[in-house]
C-alpha positions in Angstrom: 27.2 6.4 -7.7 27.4 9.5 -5.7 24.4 11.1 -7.1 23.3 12.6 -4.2 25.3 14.6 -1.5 26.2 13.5 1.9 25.5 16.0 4.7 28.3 16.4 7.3 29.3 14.1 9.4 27.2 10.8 7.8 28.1 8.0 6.1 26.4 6.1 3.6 25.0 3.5 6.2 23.4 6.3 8.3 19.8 6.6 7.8 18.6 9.1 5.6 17.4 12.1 8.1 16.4 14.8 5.7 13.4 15.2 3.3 13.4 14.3 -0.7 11.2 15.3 -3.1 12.0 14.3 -6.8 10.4 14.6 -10.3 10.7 11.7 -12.9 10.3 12.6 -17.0 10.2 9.8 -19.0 8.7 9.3 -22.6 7.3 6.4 -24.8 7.8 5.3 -28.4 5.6 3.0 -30.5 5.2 0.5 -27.1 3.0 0.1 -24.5 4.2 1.6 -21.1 1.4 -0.1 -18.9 -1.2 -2.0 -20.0 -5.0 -1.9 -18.4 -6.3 -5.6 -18.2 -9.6 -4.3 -17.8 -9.4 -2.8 -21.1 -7.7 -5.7 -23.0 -4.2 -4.4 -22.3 -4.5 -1.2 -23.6 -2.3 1.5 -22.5 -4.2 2.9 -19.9 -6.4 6.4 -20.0 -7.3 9.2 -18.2 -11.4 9.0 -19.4 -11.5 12.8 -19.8 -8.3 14.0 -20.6 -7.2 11.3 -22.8 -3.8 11.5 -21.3 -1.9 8.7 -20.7 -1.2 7.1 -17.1 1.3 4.6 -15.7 0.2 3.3 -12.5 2.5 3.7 -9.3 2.9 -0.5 -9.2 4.4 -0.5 -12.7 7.3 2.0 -11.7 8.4 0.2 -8.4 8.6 -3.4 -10.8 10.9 -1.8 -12.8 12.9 -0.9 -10.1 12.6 -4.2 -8.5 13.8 -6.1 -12.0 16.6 -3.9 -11.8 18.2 -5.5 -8.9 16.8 -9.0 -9.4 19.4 -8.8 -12.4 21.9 -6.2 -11.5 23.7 -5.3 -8.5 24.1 -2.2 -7.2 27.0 -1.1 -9.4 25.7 -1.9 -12.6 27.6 -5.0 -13.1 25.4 -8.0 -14.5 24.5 -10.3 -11.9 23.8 -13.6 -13.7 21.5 -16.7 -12.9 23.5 -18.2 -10.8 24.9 -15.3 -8.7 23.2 -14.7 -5.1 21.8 -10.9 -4.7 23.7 -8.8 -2.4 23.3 -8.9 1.2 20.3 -6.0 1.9 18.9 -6.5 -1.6 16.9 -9.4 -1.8 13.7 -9.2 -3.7 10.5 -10.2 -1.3 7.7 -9.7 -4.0 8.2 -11.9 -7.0 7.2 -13.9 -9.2 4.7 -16.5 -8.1 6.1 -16.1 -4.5 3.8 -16.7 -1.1 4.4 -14.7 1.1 3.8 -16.5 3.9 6.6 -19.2 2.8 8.8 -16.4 2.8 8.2 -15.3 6.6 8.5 -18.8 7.4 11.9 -19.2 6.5 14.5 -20.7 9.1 16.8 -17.8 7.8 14.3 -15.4 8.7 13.4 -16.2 11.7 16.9 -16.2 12.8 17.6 -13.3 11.3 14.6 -12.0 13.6 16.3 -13.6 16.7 19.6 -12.5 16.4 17.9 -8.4 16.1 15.7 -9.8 19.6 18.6 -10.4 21.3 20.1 -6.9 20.2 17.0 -5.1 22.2 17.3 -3.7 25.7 14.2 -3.7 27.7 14.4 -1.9 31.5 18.4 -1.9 31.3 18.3 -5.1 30.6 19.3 -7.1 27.2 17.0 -10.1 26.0 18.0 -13.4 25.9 16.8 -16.9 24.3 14.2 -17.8 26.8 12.9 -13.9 26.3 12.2 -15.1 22.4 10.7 -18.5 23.7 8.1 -16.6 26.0 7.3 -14.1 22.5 6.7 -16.6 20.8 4.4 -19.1 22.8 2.6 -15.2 23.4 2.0 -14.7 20.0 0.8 -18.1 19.6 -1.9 -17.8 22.1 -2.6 -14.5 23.4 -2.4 -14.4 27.4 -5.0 -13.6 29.4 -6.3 -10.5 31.2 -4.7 -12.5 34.6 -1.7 -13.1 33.4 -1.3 -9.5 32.1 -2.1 -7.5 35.5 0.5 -10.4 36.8 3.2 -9.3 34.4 2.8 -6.0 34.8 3.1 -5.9 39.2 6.2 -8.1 38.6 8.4 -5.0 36.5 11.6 -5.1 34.5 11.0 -7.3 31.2 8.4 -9.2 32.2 6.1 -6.2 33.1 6.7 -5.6 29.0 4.9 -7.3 26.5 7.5 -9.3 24.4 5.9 -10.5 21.8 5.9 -6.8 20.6 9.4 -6.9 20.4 9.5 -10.0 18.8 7.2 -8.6 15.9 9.4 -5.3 15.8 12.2 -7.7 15.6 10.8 -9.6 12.3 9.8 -6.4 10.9 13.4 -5.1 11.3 14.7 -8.1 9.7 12.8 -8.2 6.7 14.0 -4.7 6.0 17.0 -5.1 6.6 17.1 -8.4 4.2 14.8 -6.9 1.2 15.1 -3.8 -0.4 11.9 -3.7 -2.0 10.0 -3.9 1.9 12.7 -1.2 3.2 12.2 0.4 0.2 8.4 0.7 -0.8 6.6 -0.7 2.3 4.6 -4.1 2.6 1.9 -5.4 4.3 2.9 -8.7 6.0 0.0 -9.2 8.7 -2.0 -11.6 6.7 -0.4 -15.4 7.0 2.9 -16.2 8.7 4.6 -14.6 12.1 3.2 -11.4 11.6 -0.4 -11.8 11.3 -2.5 -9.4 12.7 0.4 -7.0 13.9 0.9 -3.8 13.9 4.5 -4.5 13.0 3.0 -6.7 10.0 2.0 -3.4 8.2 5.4 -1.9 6.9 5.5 1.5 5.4 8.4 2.4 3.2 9.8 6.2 2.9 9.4 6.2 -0.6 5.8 7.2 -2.2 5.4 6.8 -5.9 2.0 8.6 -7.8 1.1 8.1 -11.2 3.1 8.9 -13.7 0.4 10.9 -16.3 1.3 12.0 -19.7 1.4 15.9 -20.4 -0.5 16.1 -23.1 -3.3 13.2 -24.8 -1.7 10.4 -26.0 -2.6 8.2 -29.1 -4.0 4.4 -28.4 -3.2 2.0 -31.5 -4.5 -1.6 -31.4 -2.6 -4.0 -33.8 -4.0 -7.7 -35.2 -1.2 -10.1 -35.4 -0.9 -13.6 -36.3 0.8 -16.7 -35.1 1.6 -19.4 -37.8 1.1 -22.2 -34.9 -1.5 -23.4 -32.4 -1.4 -24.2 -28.8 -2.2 -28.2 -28.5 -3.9 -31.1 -30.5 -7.2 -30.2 -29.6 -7.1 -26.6 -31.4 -4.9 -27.9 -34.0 -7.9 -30.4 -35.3 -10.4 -27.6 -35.2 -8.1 -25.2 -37.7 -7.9 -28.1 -40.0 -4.6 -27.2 -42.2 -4.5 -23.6 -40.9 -2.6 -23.7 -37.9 -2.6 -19.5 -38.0 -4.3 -18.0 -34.4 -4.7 -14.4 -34.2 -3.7 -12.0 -31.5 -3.7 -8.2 -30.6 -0.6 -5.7 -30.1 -1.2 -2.3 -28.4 1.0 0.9 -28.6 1.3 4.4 -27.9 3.0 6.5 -31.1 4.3 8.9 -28.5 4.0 10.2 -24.6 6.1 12.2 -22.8 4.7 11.1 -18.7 5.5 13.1 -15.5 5.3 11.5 -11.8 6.5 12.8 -8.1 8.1 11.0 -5.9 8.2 11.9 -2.1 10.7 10.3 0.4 9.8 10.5 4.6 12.7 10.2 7.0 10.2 9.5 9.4 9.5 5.7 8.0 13.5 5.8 6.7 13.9 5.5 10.4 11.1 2.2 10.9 12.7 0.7 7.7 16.3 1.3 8.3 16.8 3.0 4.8 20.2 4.6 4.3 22.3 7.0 1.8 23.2 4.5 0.1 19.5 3.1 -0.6 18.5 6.4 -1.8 21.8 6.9 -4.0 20.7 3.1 -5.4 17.2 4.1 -5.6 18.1 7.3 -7.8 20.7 5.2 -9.8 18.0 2.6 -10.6 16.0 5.3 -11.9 18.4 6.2 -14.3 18.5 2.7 -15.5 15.2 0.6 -14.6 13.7 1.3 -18.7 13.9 0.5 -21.6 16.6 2.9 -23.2 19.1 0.1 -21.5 17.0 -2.7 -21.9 16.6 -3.9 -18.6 12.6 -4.2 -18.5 12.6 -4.9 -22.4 9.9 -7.1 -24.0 8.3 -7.2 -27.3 5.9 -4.4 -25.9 8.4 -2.3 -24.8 11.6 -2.6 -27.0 13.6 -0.1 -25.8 11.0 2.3 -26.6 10.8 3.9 -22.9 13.9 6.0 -21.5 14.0 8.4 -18.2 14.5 12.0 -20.2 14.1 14.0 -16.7 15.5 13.2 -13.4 15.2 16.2 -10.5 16.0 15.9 -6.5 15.6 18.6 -3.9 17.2 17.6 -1.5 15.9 19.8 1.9 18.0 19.9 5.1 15.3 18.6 7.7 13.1 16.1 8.3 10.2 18.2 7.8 11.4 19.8 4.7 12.6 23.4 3.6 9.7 24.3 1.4 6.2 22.6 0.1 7.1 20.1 -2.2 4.4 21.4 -4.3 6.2 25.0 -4.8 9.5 22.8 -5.6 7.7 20.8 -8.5 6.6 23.8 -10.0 10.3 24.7 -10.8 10.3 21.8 -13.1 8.5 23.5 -16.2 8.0 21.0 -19.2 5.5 22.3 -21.9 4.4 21.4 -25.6 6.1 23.7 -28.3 2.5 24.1 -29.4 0.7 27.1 -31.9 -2.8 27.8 -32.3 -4.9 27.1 -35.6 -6.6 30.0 -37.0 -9.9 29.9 -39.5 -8.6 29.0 -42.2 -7.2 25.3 -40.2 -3.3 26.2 -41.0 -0.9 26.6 -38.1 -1.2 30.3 -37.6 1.8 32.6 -36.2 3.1 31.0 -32.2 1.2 32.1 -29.4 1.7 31.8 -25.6 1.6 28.5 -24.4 -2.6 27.3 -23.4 -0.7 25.6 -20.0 0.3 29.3 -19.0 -2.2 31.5 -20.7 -5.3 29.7 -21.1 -7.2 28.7 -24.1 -10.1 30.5 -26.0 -12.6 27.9 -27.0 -13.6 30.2 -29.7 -10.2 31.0 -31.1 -9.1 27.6 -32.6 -7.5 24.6 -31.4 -3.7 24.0 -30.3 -1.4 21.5 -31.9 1.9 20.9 -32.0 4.0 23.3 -33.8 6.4 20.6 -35.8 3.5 18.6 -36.7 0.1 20.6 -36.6 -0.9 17.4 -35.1 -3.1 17.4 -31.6 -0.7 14.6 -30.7 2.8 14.8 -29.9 5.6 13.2 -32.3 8.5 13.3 -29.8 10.5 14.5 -27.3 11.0 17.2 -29.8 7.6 18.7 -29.2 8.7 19.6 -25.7 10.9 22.2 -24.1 11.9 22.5 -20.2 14.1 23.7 -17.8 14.4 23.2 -14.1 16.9 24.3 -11.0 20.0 22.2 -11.0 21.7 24.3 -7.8 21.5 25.4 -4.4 18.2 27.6 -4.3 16.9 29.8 -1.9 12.9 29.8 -0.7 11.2 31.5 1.8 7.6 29.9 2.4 8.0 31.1 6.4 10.2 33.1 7.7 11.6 30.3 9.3 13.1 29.0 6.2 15.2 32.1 5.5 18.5 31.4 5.9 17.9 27.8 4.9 18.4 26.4 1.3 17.6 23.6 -0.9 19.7 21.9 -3.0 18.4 20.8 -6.4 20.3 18.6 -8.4 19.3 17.4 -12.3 20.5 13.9 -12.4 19.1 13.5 -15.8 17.8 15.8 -18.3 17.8 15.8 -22.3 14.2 17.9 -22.6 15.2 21.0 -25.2 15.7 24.3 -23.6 13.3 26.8 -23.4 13.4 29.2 -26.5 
């Protein structure tokens, strides 16, 4: 989708090699962005702020629906249509994981990577993956160790470590979701108790958190039909049961995403993950209905979408300076004495707020809550920037790029 920019000489099967740090906007209408089961599936809280949070796990699912329906072009994949190769999904619904890394496809998969390995000059073979794996299934002794080790070349290696690396490497390279986000595959299965078992993924979600408090509304509803016989005798003639609907009027939620070339390299993640990745962003809520339900119809869409892109591993700048760049506030005045919206003032966010001067609210409203994306203004760096944190970053820029953004300019 070319919504990032290539840097000389790579392609988009080289592995990503310099540092990302992005910034996701994205509001809520009358729906319920992330329930709290704790709470009765009400949208979840900040206790002392009141603002609204949705929780790191909620953000990667919608990615992951995204390509258990859609491929990576957008086109409509269909029930009976096999995912691309590389973009499998490994955490499902009602899947067991240790089914999964027991697969004969999987474990060939693993094999055929083995076999790719060179250890001393020399390339492993089928009776190298035999020895791994009677290894891992009984560990050898301390004997048979110092043994190994005085004979050299491959045996003086330990090759049930390769063998793990080598299921680790296959399992990325077979689902996006582990090369994406990371997994931790050491419980059950070929991996248990590895160090290869416990897969970190270059990209690291936070919480998304509302700007501003957000309104919780809890609905009754009613069903005009019961569940079975049993609960059907006890209503008599009244088959009505009664349930509850929860919804947020309106949020407007901010989260930072932070992408290390240094577990790109483990996982094998490319360009053209991260130009996926950033496309399924665009796409993964509900403004095109791909994670609709009755809780969230259509009522969520990405408003804000901002990459830095540095130009080494380490990173041009602290991604905190960069995310500072992106300045979203509430269009907000302060209400005097007599409880009427009283002329605009500075912004609290910038300025500060006077306990004893009266409270803010939103200007279009004079409501403590805001009514829509309306009730915001922004602006953030869409081109090649300059920063100079050390002096070592002087000549070196960052490019910026604003894949999405509908927040109103700044007045």
């Amino acid at each position: 989708m070319n919504l990032i920019t290539l840097p000389k000489d790579k392609s988009v099967s080289d592995i990503v090699t310099e540092r990302h740090d992005i910034v996701l906007l994205f509001d809520a209408t009358n729906c319920n962005p992330n329930g709290d089961p704790d709470t009765g599936n009400m949208p979840r809280l900040q206790p002392d702020t009141l603002r609204g949070l949705v929780t790191d796990v909620c953000l990667k699912r919608k990615v992951r629906n995204f390509f258990a329906r859609y491929t990576t072009n957008g086109d409509l994949m269909g029930e009976t249509a096999n995912p691309e190769d590389r973009y499998h999904l490994f955490i499902k619904e009602g899947a067991v994981i240790q089914r999964m890394l027991e697969t004969p496809s999987l474990d060939g998969q693993a094999k055929d990577i083995f076999k790719t390995y060179e250890v001393g000059g020399t390339q492993l073979l089928d009776e190298d993956w035999k020895k791994a794996n009677e290894k891992s299934k009984k560990k050898a002794s301390e004997s048979e160790k110092d043994e190994a080790k005085k004979e050299g070349g491959k045996k003086g290696k330990n090759l049930s470590e390769y063998r793990d690396r080598a299921y680790r490497d296959a399992l990325c390279q077979a689902y996006f979701d582990v090369r994406y986000f990371g997994q931790v595959v050491s419980t059950e299965g070929p991996l248990k108790g590895s160090f290869y078992g416990q897969i970190r993924g270059p990209l690291q979600v936070t919480f998304a958190e509302s700007l501003d408090k957000i309104l919780q509304l809890d609905f009754s509803i009613t069903r005009c039909a019961v569940a079975s016989e049993k609960e059907a005798e006890k209503k008599d003639d009244d088959n009505r049961t009664m349930g509850r609907k929860h919804t947020v009027p309106y949020g407007l939620y901010r989260c930072h995403i932070h992408f290390s070339p240094a577990f790109a390299a483990k996982t094998g993640f490319t360009y053209g993950d991260l130009d996926n990745f950033l496309f399924a962003l665009t796409r993964c809520l509900g403004d095109y209905n791909v994670d609709g339900s009755s809780a969230r119809p259509g009522g969520m869409r990405v408003v804000g979408l901002v990459d830095f892109q540095h130009q080494s591993p380490l990173g041009n700048a602290p991604a905190h300076k960069l995310f500072d760049l992106v300045k979203v506030r509430g269009v907000k005045v302060r209400l005097g004495a007599d409880d009427k919206p009283s002329n605009p003032q500075p912004d609290p966010d910038e300025e500060g707020r006077d306990a004893f001067s009266g409270k803010w609210v939103f200007r279009s409203s004079g409501s403590e809550f805001p009514q829509g994306l309306r009730d915001y203004h922004g602006e953030a760096p869409g081109g090649t920037e300059k920063y100079d944190p050390v002096n070592a970053f002087k000549e070196k820029g960052i490019t910026a790029r604003k894949i999405v953004w509908e927040i109103p300019p700044c007045s």
